[in-house]
C-alpha positions in Angstrom: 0.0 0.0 0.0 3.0 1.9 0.9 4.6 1.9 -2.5 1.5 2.6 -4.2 1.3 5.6 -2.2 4.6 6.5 -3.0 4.0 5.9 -6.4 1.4 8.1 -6.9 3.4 10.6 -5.1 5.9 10.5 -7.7 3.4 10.5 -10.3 2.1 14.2 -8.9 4.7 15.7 -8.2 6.0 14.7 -12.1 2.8 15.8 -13.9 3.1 19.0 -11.6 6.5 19.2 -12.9 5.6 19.3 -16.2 2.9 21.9 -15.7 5.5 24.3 -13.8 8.0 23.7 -16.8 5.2 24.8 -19.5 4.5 27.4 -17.5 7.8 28.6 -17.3 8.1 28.3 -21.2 4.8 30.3 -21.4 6.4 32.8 -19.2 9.4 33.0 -21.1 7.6 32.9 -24.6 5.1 35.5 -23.9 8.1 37.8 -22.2 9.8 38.0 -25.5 6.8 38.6 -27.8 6.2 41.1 -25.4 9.7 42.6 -25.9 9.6 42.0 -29.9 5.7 43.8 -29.7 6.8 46.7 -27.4 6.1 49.5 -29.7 3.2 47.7 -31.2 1.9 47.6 -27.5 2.6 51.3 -26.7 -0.4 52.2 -29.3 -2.5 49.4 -28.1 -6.2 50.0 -27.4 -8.3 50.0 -23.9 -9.3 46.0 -25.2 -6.0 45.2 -26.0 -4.7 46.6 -22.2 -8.0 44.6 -20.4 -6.9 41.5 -22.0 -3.3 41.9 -21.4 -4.8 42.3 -17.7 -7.0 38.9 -18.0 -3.9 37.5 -19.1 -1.7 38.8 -16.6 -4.4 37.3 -13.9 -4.7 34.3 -15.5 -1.3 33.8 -15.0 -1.2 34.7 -11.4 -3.8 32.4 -11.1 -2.2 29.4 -12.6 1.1 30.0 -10.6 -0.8 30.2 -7.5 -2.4 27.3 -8.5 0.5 25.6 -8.9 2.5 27.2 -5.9 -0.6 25.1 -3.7 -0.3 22.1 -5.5 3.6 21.9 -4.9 2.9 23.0 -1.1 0.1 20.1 -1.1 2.5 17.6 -2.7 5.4 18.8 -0.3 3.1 18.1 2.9 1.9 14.8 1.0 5.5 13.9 1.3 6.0 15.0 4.6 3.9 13.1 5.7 4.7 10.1 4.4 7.8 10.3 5.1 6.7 11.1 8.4 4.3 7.4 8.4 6.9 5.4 6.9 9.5 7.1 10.1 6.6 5.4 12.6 6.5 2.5 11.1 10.0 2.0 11.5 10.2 3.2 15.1 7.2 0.8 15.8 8.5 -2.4 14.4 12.4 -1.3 16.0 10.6 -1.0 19.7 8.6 -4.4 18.9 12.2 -6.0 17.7 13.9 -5.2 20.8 11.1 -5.8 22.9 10.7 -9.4 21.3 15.1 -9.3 22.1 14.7 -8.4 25.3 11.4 -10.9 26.3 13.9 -13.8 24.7 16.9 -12.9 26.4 14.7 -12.9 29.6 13.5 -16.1 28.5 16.9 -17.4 27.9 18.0 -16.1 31.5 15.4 -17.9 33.2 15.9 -20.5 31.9 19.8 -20.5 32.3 19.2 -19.6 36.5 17.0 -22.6 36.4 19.5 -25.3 34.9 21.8 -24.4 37.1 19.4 -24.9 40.0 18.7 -28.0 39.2 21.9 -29.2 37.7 22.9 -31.1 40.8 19.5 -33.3 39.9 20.4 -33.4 36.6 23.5 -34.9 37.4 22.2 -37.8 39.6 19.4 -38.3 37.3 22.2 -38.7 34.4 24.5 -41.3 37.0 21.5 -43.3 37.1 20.6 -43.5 33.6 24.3 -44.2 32.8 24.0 -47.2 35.7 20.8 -48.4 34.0 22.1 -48.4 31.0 25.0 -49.7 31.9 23.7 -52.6 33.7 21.0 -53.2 30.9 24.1 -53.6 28.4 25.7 -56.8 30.9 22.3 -58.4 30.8 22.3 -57.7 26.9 26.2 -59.5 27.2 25.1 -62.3 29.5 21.7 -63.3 27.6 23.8 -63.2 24.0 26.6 -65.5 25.6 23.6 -67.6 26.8 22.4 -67.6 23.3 25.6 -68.8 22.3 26.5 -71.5 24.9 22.9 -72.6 24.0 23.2 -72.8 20.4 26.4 -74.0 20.5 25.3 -77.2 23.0 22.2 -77.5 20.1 24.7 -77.6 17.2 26.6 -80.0 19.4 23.8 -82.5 20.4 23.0 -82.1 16.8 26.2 -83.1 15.3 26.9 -86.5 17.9 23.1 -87.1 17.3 24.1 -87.0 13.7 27.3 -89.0 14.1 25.9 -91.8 16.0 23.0 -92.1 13.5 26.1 -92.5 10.9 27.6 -94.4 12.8 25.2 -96.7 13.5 24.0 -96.9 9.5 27.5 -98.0 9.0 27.6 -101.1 11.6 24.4 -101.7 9.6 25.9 -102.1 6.2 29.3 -103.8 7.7 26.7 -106.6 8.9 24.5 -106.7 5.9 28.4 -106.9 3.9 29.5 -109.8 6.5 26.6 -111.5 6.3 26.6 -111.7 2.4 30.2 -112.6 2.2 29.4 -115.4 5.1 26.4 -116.3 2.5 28.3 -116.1 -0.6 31.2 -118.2 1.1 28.7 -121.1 2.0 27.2 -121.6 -1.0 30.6 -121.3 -3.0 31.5 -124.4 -0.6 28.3 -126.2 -1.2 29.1 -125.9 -4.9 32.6 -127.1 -4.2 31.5 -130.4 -2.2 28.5 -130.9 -5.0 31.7 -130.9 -7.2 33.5 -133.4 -5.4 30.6 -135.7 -4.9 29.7 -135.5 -8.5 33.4 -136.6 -9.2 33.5 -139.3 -6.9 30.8 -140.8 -8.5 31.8 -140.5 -12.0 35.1 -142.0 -11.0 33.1 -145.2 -9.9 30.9 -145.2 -12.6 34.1 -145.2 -14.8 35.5 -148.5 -12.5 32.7 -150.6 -12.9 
């Protein structure tokens, strides 16, 4: 809102500018058609002397007019500038009030750490004891886990061993007992051999 404000100030005081500086050309213009007329304007008539008095009123009236509008733009600014000075001072005493409500803050809170910094302390010990203690019983139940995984794997493995173990006893038997088998009926073969010579041998006597 401010810089629209201003804006429009700026705006003013440029078109009044610009009216002052055409009015100064006027001025100046009509001055030396007056000088370059002067004879001609030494025989002028009673019209010609009551409009050169309109004229010269006219004029006084526009540079009043704009002698008001440069005072009215002037107190315009002032006052502005005069806002726009309050403002600051305003938000400046709300900063350092809002500085000063924070440092209190801050101080209080300081004055009250250190009243209670002996509590803080023990309550800090017993924490670091807790946690502490809470970390041997984390050590002791992982060992535990261990030991007992370790016995597991270890019941596991004999378990597995004897089962081995015993499946080999199992085909040393089952290979004893075939070449026990085998042997007999190689040496029933062998005596049916024999006996079947004996007789042959008879048969060839007789």
């Amino acid at each position: 809102m401010f810089a629209d404000v201003k804006r429009m100030g700026h705006s003013q005081q440029a078109r009044h500018r610009q009216r002052e500086q055409a009015f100064l050309d006027q001025q100046e213009t009509t001055a030396r058609n007056h000088r370059n007329d002067n004879i001609t304007r030494l025989g002028a008539t009673m019209e010609d002397r009551a409009q050169t008095k309109r004229w010269v009123q006219q004029q006084h009236a526009q540079q009043q007019e704009l002698e008001m509008e440069r005072a009215i733009l002037e107190e315009k600014a002032i006052r502005e500038a005069q806002a726009k000075k309050e403002a600051q001072e305003t938000a400046l005493a709300a900063e350092l009030a809002r500085q000063k409500t924070l440092k209190m803050r801050d101080e209080k809170m300081r004055q009250r750490v250190r009243e209670e910094s002996e509590e803080i302390r023990q309550l800090r010990s017993q924490l670091e004891a807790a946690y502490t203690n809470r970390e041997r019983e984390k050590q002791v139940a992982e060992k535990r886990q261990i030991y007992e995984r370790e016995l597991d794997e270890e019941v596991q493995f004999i378990a597995e061993t004897q089962r081995e173990l015993e499946a080999h006893a199992e085909s040393a038997k089952y290979v004893e007992e075939r070449k026990a088998a085998e042997t007999a009926r190689y040496k029933q073969e062998l005596e049916a051999q024999v006996v079947a010579q004996k007789r042959s041998r008879r048969k060839s006597l007789y």
